[in-house]
N, C-alpha and C positions, 0 to 999 in steps of 0.2 A: 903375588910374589914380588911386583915393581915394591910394594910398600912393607913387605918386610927385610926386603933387599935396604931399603933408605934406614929403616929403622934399626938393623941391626950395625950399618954405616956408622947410625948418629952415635950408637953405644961405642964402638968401638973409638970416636972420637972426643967419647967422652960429653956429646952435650952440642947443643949451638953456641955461637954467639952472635947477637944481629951488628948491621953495619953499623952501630950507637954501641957496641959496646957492651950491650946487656947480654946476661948468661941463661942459655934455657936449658937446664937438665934433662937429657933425655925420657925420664918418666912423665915428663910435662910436657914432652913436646909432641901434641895430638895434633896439630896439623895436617901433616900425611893420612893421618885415621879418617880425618873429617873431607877433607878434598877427596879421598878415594870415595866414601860413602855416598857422597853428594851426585860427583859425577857420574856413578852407577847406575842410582835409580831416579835420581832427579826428587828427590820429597817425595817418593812414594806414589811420583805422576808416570814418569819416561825417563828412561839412562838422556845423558846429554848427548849423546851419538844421536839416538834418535831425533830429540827438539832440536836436532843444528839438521839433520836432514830435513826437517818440515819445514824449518827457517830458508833451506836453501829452494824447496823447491816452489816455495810458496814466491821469491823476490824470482823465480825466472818466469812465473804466470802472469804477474804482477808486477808495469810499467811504476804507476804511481805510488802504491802503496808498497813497503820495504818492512821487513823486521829484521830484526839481530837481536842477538841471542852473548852473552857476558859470562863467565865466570869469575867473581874476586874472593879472594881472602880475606882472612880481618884475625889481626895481633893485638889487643889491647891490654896495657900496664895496669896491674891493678895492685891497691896496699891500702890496705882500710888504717884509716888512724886511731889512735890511742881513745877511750872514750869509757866513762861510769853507769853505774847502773845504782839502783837499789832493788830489794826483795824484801816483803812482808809477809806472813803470814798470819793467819788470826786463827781464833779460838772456834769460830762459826765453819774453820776449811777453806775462808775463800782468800786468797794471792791478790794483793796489789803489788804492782810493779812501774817504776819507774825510770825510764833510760833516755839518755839526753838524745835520742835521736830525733828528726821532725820528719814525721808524716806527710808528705808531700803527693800519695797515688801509689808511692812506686810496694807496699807492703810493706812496709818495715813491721806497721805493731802488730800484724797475723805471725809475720817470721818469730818475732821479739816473743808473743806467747806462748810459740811454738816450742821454742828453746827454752822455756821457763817452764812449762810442764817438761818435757825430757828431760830435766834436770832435779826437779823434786820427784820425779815419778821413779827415781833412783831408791827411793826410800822403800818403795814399795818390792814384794817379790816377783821376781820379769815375769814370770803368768799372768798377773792382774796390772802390768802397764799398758797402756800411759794412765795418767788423772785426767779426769773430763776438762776438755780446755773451758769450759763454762766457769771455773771456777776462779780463771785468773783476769781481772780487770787490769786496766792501765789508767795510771795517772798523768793529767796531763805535763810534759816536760817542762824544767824549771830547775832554773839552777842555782837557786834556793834550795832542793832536795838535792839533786846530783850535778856540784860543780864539775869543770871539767866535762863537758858533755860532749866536746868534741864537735868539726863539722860535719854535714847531712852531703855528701857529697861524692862524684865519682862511685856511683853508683853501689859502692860499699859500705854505707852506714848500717844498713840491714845488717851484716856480716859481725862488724865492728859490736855494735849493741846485743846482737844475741850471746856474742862471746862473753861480754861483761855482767850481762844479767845470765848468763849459766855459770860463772864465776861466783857470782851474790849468791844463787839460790844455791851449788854445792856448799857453800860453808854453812846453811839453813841448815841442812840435808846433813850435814854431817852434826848441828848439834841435834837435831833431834833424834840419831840414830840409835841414841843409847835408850831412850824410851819407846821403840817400834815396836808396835802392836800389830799380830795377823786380824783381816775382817775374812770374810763371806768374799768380797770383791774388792776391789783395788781403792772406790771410795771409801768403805765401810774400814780397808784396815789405815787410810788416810784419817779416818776423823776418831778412830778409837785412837792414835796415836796421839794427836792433839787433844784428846780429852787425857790422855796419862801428863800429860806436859801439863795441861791449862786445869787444875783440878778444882777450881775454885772461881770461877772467873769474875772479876771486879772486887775479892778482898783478898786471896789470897795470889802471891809471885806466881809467875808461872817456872817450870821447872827448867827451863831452855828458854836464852836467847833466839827469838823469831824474825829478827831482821840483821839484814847485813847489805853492808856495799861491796860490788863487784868492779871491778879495774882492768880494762882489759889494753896494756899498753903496744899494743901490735906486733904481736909475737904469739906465737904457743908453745907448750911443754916448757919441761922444768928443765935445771942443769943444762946437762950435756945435749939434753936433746930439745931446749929451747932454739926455737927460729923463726926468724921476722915471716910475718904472711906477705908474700912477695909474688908473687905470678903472674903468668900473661895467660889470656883468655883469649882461643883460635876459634876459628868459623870460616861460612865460607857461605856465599849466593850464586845461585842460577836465576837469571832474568831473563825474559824473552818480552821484547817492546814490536809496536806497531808504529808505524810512522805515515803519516800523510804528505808525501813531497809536495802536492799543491798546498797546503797550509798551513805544514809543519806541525798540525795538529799529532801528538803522539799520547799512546797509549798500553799501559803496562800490564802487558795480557797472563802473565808467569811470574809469581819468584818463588822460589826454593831457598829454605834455610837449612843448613846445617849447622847446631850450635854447641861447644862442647861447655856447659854448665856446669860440670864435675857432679856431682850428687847435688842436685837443688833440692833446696832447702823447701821448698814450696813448688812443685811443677806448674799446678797454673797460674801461680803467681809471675813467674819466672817467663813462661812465654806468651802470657799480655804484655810482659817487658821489652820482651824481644821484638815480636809485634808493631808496638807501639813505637821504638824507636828504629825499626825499620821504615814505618810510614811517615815519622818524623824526619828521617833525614831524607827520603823521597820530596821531602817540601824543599828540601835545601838544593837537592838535586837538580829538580826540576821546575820548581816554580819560583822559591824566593829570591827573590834578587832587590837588593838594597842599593839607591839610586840619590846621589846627589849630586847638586848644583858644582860642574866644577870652581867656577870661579869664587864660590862663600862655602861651600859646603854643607849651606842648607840641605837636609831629606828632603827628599823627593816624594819617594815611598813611606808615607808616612801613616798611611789606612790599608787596609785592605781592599782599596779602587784601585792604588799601586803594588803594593807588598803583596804575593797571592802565596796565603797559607796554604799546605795541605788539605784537600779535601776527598771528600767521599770518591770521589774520579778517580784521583791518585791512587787507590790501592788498587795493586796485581786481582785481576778476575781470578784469579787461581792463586791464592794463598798455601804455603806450605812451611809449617816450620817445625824440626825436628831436635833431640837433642841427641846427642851422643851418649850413646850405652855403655854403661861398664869404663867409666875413663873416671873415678875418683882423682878430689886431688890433693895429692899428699901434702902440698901446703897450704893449703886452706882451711876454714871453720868449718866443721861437719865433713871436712872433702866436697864444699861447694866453689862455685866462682859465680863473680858477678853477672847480671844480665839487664843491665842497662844503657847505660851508653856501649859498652863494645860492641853492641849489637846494630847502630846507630850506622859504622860505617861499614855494613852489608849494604845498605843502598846503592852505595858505587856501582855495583851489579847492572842497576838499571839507566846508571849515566853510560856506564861502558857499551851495553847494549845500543842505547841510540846512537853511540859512535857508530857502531858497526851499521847499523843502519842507515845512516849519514853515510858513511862509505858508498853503500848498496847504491845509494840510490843517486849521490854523485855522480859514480860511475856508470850507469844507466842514462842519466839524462845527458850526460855530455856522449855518449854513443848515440840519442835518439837526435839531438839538437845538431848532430854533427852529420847526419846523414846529409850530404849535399849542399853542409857549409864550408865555407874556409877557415884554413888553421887560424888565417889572422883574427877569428870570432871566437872561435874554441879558445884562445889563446887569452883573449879578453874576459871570459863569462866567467873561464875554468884553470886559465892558466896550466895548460896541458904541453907536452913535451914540446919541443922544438918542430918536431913532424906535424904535429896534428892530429898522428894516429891515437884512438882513440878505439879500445875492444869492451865488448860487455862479456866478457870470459868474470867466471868467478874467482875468489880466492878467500886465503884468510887472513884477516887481518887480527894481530894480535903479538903478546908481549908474553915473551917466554916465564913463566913461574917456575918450573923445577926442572927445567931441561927441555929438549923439543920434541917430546910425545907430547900426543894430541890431548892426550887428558891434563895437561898442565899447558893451559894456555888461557889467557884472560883477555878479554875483550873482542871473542871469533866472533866473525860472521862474515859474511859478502862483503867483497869490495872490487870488486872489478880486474880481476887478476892481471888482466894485459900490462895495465896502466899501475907505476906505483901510487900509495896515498897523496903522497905530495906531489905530482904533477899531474893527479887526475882532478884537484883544487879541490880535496875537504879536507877541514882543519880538524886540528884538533880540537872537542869541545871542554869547555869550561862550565863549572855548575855554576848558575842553572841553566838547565837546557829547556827554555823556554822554546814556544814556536819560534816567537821570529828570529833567535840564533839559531834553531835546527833548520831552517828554511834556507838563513843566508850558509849554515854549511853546505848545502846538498846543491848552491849555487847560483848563481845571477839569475834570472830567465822570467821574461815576461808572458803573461796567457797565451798573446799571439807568438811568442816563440814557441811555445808546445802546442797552439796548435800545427801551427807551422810543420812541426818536427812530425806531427801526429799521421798530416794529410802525405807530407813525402815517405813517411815509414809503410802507410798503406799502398801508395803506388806502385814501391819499389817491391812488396810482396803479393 
């Protein structure tokens, strides 16, 4: 009800616009769709009510070890640029294709063949579509065939190139319409069609132009209903991390993805993308840190003995990533959106998590280290109030998203409610949250300080 309440708000107001200025049309703006889904069922594991109960009751059994548990968002700008293609076809049936995009991992030339048959396979009667994708090869890019190719970039060339090479192959498609022939099946009436065209092949013309260039200048439809492809791409992460306060050693036990894709173009292309650059920016998160010499500014980190990539560790034990159903997008190619970089800064999730963990556990050791110390100690390790006083009461910590219902809140978990963040002495973290900054967030304190803490906490109980 909350999210049809906001949604029919945003209609009424005609649309967003963010703190920059930018405009989001209310049919585009799935944010609310996706944040409600998320926090419900959590990826299809537990609603986040629940993972924040197990978060809470896990840091009051558990002295040294802390978790927190994150919800973020993620808006990312996307506009594929202008870019060409070519389309062949031959006498034998089989489709070469060439579009200036580069293959780089991310699918472009599965997408690109994908949208080359959907587009010749127009030819055929919809009973017998598609054409066997067997039949369409790629050449390699070159801009000697197709200048203009445009850059591979912002996670949109996929999009960019299939528009252009379904551009090329409808104008195929429309000469050879005038010679369509029915088969038995959708190849049989594909190659009786090119044999009406190609009657003779190597003395006599064939009867139809079979290649063409497509142009796809970042826009779709014609006239009045031309418009630039322009949109933002929402999602949203649940993280739940684990934290070692003796060694700051942490660990990313959960994440959950919600991701609104529009109609992907390819689904498991689309979420090895998501995937991928979710564990890639975990590296940014949490391990990479780029380190030079103040005084020259020589690297520091210049191998991997310093620089620490993402690794196998870094991914969530519990992976989850979903896309959003039924949310086409009216401005895009096919009704897709991109899924590569935007999906990049769902990571956040599990920096915000070690915050709150950090919090946790903050506030935990200056209550254990304080048992039967003086303020003037508390005041040095943890920089705590003026009193000293110092409670291991829970709370949450976090930064209002759409108002102050629990379900829009980003970066909950434990922090020691007595005490605020700032004079319980944890900071705020910065990526990466390496151990030895999660360590110095959660505060000064040597072995024999926590034993110290450890033998007066058991006295006194």
């Amino acid at each position: 009800q909350q999210q049809q309440q906001q949604q029919l708000q945003l209609q009424q107001q005609g649309g967003v616009r963010t703190v920059l200025g930018r405009y989001i049309s209310p049919e585009t703006y799935t944010l609310p769709r996706v944040w409600g889904e998320l926090l419900q069922d959590g990826g299809g594991t537990a609603s986040y009510a629940e993972m924040l109960a197990g978060v809470q009751a896990h840091d009051a059994q558990h002295a040294w070890s802390k978790r927190g548990i994150a919800v973020t968002p993620v808006r990312f700008d996307c506009s594929p640029a202008a870019v060409s293609a070519a389309v062949s076809v031959y006498a034998d049936g089989s489709v070469l294709v060439t579009h200036g995009g580069i293959e780089m991992g991310q699918g472009l030339s599965t997408k690109v063949k994908q949208a080359a048959v959907a587009a010749l396979s127009q030819l055929l009667p919809e009973e017998q579509r598609p054409l066997p994708l067997s039949l369409v090869r790629l050449a390699a890019s070159s801009s000697e065939v197709v200048p203009g190719g445009g850059p591979s970039w912002s996670s949109t060339a996929s999009e960019g190139n299939c528009q252009a090479v379904m551009n090329a192959a409808a104008k195929v498609v429309a000469r050879m319409a005038p010679h369509a022939q029915v088969g038995k099946d959708g190849l049989a009436t594909w190659q009786a069609t090119l044999a009406a065209i190609c009657t003779d092949v190597g003395f006599a013309p064939n009867a139809a132009m079979l290649s063409a260039y497509g142009w796809f200048d970042g826009s779709t439809g014609s006239g009045s209903a031309k418009q630039s492809v322009r949109y933002s791409t929402f999602g949203a992460a649940l993280s739940e991390v684990e934290l070692d306060v003796l060694t700051g050693e942490r660990r990313v036990l959960r994440s959950s993805i919600m991701y609104d894709c529009g109609y992907s173009l390819n689904p498991g292309i689309d979420l090895g993308q998501v995937e991928g650059a979710f564990v890639m920016g975990l590296g940014v998160m949490l391990s990479e840190d780029v380190q030079v010499q103040p005084a020259t500014g020589k690297l520091l980190s210049g191998t991997t003995w310093r620089y620490k990539i993402p690794h196998y560790d870094l991914i969530p034990h519990n992976f989850n990533v979903s896309f959003l159903r039924d949310a086409p997008n009216p401005r895009g190619i096919l009704s897709s959106k991109a899924s590569g970089e935007p999906a990049l800064l769902a990571s956040t999730s599990a920096l915000m998590a070690l915050q709150a963990a950090a919090g946790a556990a903050a506030s935990e050791v200056a209550g254990l280290l304080g048992v039967g110390a003086s303020g003037a100690w508390l005041q040095q390790h943890q920089g705590t109030s003026t009193g000293g006083s110092v409670g291991g009461g829970r709370g949450m910590a976090g930064a209002g998203v759409g108002g102050s219902s629990g379900g829009w809140v980003m970066g909950s978990g434990d922090c020691g409610g007595s005490v605020t963040a700032a004079s319980s002495g944890w900071r705020v973290l910065s990526a990466p949250a390496t151990p030895q900054k999660l360590k110095g967030a959660v505060g000064s304190f040597s072995v024999a300080d926590v034993l110290e803490a450890a033998l007066v906490a058991c006295s006194v109980r």
